[in-house]
C-alpha positions in Angstrom: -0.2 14.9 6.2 1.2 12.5 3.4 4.9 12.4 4.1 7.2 11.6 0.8 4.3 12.9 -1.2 6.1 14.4 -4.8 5.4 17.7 -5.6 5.6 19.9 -8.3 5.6 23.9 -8.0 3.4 25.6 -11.0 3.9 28.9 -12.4 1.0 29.8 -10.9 2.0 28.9 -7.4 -0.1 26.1 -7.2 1.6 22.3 -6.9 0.9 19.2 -8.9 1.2 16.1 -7.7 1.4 13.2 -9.8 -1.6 11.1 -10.4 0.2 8.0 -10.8 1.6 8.3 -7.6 -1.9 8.8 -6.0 -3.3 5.7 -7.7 -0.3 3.5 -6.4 -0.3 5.0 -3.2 -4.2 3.6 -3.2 -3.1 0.1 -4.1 -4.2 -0.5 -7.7 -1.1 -0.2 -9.6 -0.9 -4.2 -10.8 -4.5 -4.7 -9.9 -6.5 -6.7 -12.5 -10.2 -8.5 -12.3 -10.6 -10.6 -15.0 -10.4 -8.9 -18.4 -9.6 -5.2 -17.1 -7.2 -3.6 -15.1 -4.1 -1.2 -14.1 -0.9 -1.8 -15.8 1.7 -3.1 -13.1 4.8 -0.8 -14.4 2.4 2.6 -14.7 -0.7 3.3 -12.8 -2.0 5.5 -14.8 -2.6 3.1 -17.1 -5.9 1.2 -17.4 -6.3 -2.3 -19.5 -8.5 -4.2 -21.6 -6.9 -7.7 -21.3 -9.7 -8.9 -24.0 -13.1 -9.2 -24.0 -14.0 -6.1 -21.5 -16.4 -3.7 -22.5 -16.1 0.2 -22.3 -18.5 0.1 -19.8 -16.4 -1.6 -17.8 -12.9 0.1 -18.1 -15.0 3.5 -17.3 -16.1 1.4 -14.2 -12.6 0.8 -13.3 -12.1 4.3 -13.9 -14.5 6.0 -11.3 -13.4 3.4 -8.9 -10.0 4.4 -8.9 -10.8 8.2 -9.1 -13.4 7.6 -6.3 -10.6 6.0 -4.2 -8.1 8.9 -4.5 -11.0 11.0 -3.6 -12.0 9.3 -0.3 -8.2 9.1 0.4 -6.1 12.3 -0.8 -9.1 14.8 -1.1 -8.4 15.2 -5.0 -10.3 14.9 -8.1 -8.3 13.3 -11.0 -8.9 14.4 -14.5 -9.1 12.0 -17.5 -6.9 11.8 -20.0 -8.2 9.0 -22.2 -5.7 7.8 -25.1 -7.1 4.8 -26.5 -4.2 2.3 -27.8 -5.4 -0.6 -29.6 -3.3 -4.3 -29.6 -0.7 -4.2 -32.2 -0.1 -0.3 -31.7 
């Protein structure tokens, strides 16, 4: 159904596919809206460009899961590392 999709066999005989991949296939890799956004050189990554609030990234967040939802059929998982400026 999603041609050039990359896969990954498990052990378990499931596959993994890569979340990054999802959220750029979804259009938000690069996308920014004032203070927050998604990194352009990772999609996985969400930003604080200054002066966001949590509230807002975790906004950001549930958009872009929701979006993978409505498109793919998948659920992403968080992984939240929080890396402060100057890190």
């Amino acid at each position: 159904e999603f041609p050039g999709v990359p896969i990954y066999q498990m052990d378990n005989g499931q596959v993994k596919i890569p979340a990054g991949w999802l959220i750029e296939q979804c259009g938000w890799k690069g996308y920014r809206d004032g203070a927050i956004g998604i990194y352009p050189k990772q999609a996985l990554v969400l930003v604080n460009y200054g002066g966001a609030t949590g509230e807002q990234i975790l906004s950001l967040a549930e958009r872009v899961n929701e979006s993978v939802r409505q498109r793919f059929g998948i659920s992403l998982d968080s992984e939240v590392q929080i890396i402060r400026s100057g890190q």
